[in-house]
GUTORRO-667287 format. One record per atom (N, C-alpha, C): x, y, z; residue number from 1; atom name. Coordinates in steps of 0.05 Angstrom, whole numbers, plus 32768, in hexadecimal, padded with zeros to 4 digits. Example, Ala and Ser with C-alpha at 12.3 -4.5 7.8 and 13.67 -1.06 7.14 Angstrom:
<pts>
east 8108; north 7F8E; up 809C; k 1; a N
east 80F6; north 7FA6; up 809C; k 1; a CA
east 8108; north 7FBE; up 809C; k 1; a C
east 8101; north 7FD3; up 808E; k 2; a N
east 8111; north 7FEB; up 808F; k 2; a CA
east 8102; north 8001; up 809D; k 2; a C
</pts>
This chain:
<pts>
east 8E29; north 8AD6; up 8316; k 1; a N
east 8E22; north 8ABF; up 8306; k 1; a CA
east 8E0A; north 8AB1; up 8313; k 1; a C
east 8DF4; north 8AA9; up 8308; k 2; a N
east 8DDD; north 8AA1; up 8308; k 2; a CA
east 8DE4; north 8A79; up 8314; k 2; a C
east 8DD9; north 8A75; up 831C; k 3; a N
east 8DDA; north 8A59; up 8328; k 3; a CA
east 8DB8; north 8A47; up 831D; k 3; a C
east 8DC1; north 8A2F; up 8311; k 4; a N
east 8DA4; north 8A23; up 8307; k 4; a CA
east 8D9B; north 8A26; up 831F; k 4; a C
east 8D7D; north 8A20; up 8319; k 5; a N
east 8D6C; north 8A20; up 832F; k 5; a CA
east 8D5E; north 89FE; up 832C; k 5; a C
east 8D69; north 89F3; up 8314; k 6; a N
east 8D62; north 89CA; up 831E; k 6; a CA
east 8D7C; north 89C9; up 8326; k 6; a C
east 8D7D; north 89B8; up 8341; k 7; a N
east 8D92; north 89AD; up 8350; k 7; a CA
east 8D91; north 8995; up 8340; k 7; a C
east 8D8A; north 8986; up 8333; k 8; a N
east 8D86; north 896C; up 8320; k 8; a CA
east 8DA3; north 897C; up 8310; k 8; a C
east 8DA1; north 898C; up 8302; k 9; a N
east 8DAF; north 8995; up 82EE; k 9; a CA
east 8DD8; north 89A2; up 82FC; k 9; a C
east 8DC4; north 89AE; up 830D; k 10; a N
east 8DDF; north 89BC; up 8319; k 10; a CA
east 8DF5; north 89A7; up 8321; k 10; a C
east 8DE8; north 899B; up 8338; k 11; a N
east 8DFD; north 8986; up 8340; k 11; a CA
east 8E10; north 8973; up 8330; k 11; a C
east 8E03; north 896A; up 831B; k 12; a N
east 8E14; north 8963; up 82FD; k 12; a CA
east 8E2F; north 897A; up 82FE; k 12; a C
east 8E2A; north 8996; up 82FB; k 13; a N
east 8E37; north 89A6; up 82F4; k 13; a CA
east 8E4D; north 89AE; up 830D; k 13; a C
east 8E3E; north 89A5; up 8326; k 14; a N
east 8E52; north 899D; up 8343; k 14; a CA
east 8E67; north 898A; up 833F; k 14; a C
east 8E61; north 8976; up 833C; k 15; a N
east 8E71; north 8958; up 8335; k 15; a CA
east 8E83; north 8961; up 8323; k 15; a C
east 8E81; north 8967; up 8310; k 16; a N
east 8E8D; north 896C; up 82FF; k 16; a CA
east 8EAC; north 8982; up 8305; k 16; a C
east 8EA7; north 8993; up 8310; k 17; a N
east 8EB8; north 89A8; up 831D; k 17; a CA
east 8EC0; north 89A0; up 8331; k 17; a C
east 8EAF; north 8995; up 8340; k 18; a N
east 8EC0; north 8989; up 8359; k 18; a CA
east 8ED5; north 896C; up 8354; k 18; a C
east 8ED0; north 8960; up 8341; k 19; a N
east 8EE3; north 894E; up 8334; k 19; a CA
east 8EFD; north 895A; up 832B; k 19; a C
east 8EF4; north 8968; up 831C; k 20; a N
east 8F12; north 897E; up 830C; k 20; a CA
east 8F20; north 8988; up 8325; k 20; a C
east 8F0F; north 8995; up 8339; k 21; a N
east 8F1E; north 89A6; up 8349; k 21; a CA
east 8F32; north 898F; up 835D; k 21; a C
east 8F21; north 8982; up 8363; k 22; a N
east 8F33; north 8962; up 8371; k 22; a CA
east 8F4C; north 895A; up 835F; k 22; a C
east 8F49; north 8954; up 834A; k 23; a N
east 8F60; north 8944; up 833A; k 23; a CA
east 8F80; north 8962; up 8337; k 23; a C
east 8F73; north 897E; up 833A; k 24; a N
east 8F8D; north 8991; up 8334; k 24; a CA
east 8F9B; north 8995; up 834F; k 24; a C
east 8F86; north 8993; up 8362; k 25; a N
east 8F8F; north 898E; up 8380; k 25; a CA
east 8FA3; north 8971; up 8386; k 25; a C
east 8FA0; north 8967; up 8376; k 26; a N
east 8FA7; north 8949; up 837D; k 26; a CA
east 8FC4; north 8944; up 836E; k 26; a C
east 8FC2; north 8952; up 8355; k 27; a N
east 8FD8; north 8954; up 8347; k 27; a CA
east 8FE8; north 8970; up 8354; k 27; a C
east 8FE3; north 897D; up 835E; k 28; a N
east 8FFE; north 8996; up 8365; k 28; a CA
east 900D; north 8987; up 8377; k 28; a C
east 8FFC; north 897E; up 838C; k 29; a N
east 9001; north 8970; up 83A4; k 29; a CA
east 901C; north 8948; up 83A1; k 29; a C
east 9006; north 8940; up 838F; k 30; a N
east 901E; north 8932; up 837F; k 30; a CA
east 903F; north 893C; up 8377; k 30; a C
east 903E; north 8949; up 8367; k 31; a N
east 9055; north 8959; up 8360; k 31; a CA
east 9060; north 8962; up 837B; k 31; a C
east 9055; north 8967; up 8390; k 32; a N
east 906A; north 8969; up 83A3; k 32; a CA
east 907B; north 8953; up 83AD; k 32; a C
east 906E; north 893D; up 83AA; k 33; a N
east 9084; north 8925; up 83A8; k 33; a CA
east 908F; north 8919; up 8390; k 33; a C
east 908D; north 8922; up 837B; k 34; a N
east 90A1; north 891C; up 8362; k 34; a CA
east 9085; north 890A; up 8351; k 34; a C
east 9072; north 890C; up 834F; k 35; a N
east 9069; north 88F6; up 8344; k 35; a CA
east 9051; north 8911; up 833F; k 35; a C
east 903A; north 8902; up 8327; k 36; a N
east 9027; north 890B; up 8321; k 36; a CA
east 900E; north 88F8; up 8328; k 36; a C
east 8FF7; north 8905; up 8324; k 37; a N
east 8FDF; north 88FB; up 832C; k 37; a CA
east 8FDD; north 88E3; up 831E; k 37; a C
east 8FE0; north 88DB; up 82FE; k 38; a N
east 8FE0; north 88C6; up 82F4; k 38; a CA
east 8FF0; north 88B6; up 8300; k 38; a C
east 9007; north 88B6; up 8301; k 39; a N
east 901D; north 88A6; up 830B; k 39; a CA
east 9014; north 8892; up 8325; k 39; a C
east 900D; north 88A9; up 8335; k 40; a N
east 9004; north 889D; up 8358; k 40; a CA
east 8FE5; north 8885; up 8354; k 40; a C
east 8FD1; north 888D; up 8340; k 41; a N
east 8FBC; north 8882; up 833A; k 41; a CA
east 8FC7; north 8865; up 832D; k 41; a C
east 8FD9; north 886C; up 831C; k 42; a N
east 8FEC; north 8845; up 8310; k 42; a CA
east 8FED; north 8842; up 832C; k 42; a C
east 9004; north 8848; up 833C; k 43; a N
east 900A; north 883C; up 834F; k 43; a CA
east 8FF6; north 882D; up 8365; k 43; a C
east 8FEA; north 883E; up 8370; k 44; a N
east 8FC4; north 883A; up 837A; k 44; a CA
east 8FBD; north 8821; up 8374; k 44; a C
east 8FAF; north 881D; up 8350; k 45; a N
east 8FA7; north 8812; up 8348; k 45; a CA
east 8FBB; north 87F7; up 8347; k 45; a C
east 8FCF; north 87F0; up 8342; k 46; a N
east 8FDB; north 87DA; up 8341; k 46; a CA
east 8FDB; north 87C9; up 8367; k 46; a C
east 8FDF; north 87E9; up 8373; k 47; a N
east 8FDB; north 87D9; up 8390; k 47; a CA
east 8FC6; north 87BF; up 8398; k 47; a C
east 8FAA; north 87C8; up 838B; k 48; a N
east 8F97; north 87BE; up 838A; k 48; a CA
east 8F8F; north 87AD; up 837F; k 48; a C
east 8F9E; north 87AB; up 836B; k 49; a N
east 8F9B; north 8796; up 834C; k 49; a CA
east 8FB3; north 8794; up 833E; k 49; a C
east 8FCD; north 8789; up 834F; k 50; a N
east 8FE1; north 8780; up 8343; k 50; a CA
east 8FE3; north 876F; up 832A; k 50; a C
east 8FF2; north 8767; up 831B; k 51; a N
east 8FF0; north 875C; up 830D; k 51; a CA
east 8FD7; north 8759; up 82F1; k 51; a C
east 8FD0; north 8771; up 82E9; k 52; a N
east 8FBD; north 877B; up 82DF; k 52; a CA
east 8FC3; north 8781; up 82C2; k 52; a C
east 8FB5; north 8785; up 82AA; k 53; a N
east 8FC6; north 8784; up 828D; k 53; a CA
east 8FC4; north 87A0; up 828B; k 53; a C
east 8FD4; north 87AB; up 827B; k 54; a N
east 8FD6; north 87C8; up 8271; k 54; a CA
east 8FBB; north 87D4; up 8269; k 54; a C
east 8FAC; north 87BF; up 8253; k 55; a N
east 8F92; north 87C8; up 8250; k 55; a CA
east 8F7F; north 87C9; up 8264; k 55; a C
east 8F7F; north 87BC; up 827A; k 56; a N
east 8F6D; north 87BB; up 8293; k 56; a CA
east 8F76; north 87D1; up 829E; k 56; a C
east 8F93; north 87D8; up 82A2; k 57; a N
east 8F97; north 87F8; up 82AD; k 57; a CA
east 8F81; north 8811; up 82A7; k 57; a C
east 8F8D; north 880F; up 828E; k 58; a N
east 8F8E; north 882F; up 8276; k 58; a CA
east 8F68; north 882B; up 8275; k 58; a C
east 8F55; north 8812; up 827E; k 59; a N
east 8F37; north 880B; up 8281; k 59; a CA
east 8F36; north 8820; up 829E; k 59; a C
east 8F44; north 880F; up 82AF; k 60; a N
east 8F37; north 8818; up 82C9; k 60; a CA
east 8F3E; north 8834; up 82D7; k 60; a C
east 8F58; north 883D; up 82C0; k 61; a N
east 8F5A; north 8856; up 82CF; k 61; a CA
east 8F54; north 8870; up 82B9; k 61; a C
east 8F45; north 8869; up 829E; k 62; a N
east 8F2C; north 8877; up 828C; k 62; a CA
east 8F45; north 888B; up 827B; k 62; a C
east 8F5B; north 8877; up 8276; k 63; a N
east 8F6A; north 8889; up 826A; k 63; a CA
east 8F73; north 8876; up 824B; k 63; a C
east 8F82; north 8886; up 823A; k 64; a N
east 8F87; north 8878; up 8219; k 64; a CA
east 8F9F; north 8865; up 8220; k 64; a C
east 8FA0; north 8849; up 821C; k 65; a N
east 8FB0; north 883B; up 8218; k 65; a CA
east 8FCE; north 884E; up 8215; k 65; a C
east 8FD4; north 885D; up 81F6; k 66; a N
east 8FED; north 886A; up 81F9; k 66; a CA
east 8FF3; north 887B; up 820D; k 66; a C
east 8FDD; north 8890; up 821C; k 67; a N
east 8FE8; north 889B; up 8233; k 67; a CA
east 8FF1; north 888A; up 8248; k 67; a C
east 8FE7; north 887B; up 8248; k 68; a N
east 8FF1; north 885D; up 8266; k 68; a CA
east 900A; north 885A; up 825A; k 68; a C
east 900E; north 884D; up 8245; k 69; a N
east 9021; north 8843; up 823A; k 69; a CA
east 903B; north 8858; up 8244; k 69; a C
east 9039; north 886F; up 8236; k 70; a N
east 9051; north 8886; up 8245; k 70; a CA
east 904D; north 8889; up 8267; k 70; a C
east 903A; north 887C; up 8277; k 71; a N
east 9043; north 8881; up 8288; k 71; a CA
east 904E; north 886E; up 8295; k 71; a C
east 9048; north 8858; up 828C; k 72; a N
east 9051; north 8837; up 8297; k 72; a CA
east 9074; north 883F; up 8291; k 72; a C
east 9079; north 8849; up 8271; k 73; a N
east 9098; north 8843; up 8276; k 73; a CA
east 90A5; north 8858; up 8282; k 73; a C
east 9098; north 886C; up 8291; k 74; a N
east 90A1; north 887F; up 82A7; k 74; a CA
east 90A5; north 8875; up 82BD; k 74; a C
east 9097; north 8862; up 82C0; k 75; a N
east 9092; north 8857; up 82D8; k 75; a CA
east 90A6; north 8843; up 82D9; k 75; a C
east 90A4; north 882F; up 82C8; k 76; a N
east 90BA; north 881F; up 82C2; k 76; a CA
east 90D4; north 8827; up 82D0; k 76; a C
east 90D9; north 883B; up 82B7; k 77; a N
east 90FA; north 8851; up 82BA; k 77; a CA
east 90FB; north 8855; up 82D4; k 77; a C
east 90E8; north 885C; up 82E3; k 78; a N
east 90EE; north 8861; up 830D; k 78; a CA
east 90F2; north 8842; up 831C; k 78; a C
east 90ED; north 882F; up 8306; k 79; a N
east 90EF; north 8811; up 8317; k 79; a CA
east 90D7; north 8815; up 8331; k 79; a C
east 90C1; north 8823; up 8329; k 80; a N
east 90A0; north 8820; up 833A; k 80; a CA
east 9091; north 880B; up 832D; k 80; a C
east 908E; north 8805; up 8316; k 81; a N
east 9086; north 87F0; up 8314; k 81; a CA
east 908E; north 87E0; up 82FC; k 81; a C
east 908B; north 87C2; up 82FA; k 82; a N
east 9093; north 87B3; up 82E2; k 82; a CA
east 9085; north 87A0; up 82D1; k 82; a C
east 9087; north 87A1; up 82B8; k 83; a N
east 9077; north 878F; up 829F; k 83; a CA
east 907E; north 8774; up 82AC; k 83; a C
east 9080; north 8769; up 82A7; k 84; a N
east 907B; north 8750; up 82AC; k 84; a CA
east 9065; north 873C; up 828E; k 84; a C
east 9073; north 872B; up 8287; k 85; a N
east 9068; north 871F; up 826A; k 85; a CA
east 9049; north 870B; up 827B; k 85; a C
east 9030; north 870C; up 826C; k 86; a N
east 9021; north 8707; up 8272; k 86; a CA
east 901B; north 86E4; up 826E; k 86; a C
east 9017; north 86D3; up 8281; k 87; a N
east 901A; north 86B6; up 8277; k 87; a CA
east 900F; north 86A8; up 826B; k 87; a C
east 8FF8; north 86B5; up 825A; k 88; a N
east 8FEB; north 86A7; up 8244; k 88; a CA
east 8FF8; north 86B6; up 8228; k 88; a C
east 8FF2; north 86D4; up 8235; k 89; a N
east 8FEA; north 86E7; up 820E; k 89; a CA
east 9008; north 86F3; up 820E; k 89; a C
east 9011; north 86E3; up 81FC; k 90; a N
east 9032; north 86F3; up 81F9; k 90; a CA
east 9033; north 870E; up 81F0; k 90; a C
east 900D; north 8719; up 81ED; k 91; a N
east 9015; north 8734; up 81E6; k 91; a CA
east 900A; north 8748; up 81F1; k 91; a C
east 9008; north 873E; up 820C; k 92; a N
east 9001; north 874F; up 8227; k 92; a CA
east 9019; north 874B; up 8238; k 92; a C
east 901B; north 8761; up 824D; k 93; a N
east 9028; north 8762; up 8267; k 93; a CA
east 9014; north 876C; up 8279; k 93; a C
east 9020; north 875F; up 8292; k 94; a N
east 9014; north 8767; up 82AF; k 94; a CA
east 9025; north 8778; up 82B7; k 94; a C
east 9016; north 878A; up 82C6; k 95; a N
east 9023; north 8792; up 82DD; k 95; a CA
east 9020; north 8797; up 82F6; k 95; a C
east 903B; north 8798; up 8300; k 96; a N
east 9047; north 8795; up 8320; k 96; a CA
east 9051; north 87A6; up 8329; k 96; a C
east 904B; north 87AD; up 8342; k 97; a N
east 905E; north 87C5; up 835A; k 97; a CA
east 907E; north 87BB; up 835A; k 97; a C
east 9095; north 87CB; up 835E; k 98; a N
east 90A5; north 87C2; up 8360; k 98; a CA
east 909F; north 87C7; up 8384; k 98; a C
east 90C0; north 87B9; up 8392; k 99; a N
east 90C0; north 87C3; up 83AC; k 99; a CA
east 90C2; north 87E1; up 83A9; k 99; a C
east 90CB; north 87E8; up 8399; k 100; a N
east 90CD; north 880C; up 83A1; k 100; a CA
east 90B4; north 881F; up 8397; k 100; a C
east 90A6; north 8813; up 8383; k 101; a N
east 9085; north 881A; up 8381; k 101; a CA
east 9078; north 881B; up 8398; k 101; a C
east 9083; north 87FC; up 83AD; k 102; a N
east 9070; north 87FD; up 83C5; k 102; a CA
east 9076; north 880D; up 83D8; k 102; a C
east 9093; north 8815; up 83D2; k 103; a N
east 909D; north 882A; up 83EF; k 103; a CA
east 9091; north 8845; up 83E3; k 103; a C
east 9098; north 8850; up 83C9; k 104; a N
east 908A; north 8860; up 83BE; k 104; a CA
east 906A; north 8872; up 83CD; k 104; a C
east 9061; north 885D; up 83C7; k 105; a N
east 903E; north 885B; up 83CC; k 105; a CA
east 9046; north 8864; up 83E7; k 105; a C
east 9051; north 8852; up 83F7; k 106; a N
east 9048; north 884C; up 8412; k 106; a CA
east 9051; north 886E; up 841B; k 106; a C
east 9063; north 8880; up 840E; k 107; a N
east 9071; north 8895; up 8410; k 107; a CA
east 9055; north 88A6; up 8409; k 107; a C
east 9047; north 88A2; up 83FE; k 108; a N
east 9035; north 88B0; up 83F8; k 108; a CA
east 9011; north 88B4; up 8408; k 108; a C
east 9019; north 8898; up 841A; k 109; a N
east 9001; north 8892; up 8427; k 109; a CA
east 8FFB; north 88B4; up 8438; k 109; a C
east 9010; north 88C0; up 8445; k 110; a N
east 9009; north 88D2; up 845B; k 110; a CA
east 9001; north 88EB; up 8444; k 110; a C
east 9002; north 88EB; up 8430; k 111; a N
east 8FFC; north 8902; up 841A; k 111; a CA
east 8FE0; north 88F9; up 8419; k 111; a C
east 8FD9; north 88E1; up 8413; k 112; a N
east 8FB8; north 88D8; up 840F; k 112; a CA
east 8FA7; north 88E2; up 8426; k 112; a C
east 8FB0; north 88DB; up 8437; k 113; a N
east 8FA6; north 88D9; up 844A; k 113; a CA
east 8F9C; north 88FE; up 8455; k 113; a C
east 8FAE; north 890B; up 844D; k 114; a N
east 8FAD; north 8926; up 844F; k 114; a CA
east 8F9F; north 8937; up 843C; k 114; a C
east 8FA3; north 892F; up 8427; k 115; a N
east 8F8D; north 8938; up 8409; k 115; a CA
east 8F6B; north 892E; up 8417; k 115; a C
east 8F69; north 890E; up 841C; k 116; a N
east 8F53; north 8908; up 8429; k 116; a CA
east 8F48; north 891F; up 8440; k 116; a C
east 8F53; north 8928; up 8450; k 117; a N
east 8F4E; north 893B; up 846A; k 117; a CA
east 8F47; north 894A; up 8460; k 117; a C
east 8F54; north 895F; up 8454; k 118; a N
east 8F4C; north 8971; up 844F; k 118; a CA
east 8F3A; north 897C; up 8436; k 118; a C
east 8F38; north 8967; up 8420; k 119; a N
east 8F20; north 895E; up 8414; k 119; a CA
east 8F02; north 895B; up 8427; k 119; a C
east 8F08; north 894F; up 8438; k 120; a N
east 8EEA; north 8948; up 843B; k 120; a CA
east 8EEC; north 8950; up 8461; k 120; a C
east 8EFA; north 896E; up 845F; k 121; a N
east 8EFE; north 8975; up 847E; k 121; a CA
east 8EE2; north 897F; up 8489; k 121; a C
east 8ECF; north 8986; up 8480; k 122; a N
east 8EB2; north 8994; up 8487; k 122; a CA
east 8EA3; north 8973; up 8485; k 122; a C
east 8EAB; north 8952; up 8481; k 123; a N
east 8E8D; north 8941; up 8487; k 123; a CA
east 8E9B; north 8933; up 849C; k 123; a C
east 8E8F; north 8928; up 84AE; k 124; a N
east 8E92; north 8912; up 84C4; k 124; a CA
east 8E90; north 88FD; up 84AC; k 124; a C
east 8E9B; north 88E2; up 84BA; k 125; a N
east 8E98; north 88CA; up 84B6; k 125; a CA
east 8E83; north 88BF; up 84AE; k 125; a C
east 8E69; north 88C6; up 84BB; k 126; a N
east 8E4D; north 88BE; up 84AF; k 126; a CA
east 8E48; north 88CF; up 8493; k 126; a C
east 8E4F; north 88E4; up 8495; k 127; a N
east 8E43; north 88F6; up 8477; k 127; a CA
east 8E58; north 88E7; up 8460; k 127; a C
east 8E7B; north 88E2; up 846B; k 128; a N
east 8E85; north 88D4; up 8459; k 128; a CA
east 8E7C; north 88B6; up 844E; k 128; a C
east 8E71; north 88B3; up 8461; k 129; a N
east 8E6E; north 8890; up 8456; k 129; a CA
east 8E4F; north 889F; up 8442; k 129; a C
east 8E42; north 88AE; up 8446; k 130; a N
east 8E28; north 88AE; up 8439; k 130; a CA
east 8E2B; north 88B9; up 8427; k 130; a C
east 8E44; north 88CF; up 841D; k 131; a N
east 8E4B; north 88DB; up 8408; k 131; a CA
east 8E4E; north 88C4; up 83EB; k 131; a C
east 8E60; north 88A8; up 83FA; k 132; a N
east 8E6F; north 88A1; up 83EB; k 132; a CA
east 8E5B; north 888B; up 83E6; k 132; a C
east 8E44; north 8882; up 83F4; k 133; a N
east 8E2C; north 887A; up 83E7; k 133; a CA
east 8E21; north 8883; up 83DC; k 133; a C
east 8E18; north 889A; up 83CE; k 134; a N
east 8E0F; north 88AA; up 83C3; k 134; a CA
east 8E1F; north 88A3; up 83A4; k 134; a C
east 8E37; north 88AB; up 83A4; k 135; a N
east 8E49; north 88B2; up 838E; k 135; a CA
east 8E54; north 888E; up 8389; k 135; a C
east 8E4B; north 8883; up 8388; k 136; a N
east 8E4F; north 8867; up 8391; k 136; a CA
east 8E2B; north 8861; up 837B; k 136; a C
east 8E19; north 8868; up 8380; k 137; a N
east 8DFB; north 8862; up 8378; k 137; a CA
east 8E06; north 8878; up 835C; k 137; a C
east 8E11; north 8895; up 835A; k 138; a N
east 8E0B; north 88A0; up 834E; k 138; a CA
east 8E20; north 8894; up 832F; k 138; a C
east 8E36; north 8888; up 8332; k 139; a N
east 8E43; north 8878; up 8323; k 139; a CA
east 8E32; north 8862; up 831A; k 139; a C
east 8E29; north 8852; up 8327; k 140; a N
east 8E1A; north 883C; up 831D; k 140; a CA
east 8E05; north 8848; up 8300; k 140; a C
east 8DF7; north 8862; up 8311; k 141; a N
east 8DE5; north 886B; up 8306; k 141; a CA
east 8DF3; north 886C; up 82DE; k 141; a C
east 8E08; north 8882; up 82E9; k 142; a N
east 8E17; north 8889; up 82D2; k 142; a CA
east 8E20; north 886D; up 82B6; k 142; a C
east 8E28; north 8854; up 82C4; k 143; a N
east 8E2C; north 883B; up 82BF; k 143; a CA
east 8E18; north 8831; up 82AC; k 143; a C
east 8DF8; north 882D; up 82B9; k 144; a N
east 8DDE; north 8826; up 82A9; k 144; a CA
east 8DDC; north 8831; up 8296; k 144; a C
east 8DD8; north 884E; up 8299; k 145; a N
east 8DD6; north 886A; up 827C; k 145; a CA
east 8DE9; north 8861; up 826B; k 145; a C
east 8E03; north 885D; up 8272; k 146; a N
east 8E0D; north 885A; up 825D; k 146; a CA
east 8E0B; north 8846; up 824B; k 146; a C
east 8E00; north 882E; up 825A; k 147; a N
east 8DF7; north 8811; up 824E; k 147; a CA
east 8DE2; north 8819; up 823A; k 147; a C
east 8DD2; north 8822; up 8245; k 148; a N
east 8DB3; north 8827; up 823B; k 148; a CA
east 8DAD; north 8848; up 8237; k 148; a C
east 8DB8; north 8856; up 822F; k 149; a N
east 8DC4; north 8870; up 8228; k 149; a CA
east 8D9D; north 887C; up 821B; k 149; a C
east 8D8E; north 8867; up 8215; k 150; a N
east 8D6B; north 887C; up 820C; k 150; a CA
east 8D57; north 8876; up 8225; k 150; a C
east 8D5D; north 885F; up 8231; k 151; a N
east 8D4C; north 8859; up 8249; k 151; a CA
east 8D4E; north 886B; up 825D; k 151; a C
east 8D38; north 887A; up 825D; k 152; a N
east 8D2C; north 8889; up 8277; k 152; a CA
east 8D37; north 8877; up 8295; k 152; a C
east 8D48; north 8883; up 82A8; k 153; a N
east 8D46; north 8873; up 82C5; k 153; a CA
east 8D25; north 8877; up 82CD; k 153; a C
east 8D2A; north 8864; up 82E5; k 154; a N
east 8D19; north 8862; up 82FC; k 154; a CA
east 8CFE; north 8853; up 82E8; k 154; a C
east 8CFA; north 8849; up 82D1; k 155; a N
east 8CE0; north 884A; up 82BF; k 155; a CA
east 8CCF; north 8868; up 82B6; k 155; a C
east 8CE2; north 887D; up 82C0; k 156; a N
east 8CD6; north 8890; up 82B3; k 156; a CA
east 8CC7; north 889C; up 8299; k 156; a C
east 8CB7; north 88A0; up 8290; k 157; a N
east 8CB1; north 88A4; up 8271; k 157; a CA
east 8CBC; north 88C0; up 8269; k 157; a C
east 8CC7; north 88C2; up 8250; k 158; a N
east 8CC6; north 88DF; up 8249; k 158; a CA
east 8CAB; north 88E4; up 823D; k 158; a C
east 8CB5; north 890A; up 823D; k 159; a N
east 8C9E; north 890C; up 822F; k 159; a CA
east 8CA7; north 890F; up 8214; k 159; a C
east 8C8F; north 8908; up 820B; k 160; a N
east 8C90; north 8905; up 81E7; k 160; a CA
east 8C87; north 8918; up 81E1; k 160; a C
east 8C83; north 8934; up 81E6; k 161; a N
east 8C7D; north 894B; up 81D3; k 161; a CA
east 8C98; north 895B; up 81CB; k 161; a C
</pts>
C-alpha cells in the first residue's frame, strides 16, 4: 500500500486512525471492569464538572442527547450517578457522582493510569508535554475552520484558477 507523499495530508489520515485505534483499546480494556468507554467518560466528565445539565454533557462529550439519555439511566440503575432537578429550569436536571460513582472512578484510576503508559510508552515527559501542545494548537485550529469554514488560515490566499 502506497503512503501519501504530503505529510500535510497524511497526518490527518494518522489522527484519525490513531483516534479509532485509542477509543477500541480503551473500550476492551473498560469492559474488563464492567463498564464501557462511554460510561467511564460520564463519569470523568462529571468529576470535573459536577453538577452539569444533560445537554452540557451529550455537548462536551460530542454525543446525541438520546444516546446520553440511555446512558445516564444506566448509570442511574448502578446508583453512579444522579439527576438531580435543576434550580431555575424545571425542565433540566444536573448531574452528580454518587459516593459509589466516586469509588467507581477511583477503582478505575490504576486502569488510566496504565492505558496512559502504555499509550504513550516510546515519549519522555518533555515529548509528552509537547505532543499535547501540539494537539492542544491542532484542536483550536480545528475550532476556527469550523467557525469560518471558507477562510484560508494563517492569511493564506487560495488560488483562484
Amino acid at each position: 500500500m502506497k503512503r501519501s507523499t504530503n505529510p500535510r495530508r497524511e497526518i490527518l489520515f494518522e489522527l484519525s486512525d490513531v483516534a479509532r485505534a485509542l477509543r477500541t483499546y480503551v473500550d476492551q480494556r473498560a469492559r474488563e471492569h464492567g463498564m464501557t468507554r462511554a460510561q467511564w467518560a460520564v463519569l470523568a466528565r462529571l468529576e470535573r464538572d459536577e453538577g452539569m445539565m444533560q445537554t452540557e454533557m451529550a455537548e462536551a462529550l460530542e454525543i446525541q442527547p438520546i444516546s446520553l439519555l440511555r446512558l445516564l439511566d444506566r448509570l442511574c440503575e448502578q446508583a453512579l450517578v444522579e439527576r438531580r432537578p435543576h434550580p431555575t429550569d424545571r425542565r433540566a436536571n444536573c448531574l452528580y457522582l454518587t459516593d459509589s460513582g466516586r469509588d467507581r472512578l477511583a477503582q478505575m484510576m490504576p486502569l488510566s493510569r496504565e492505558i496512559s503508559q502504555n499509550v504513550l510508552a516510546t515519549f519522555n515527559e518533555a515529548d509528552v508535554a509537547d505532543l499535547l501542545g501540539k494537539l492542544l494548537s491542532l484542536k483550536a485550529n480545528i475550532r476556527r475552520a469550523i467557525r469560518r469554514p471558507h477562510e484560508p488560515a494563517n492569511g493564506e490566499l487560495r488560488d483562484a484558477r
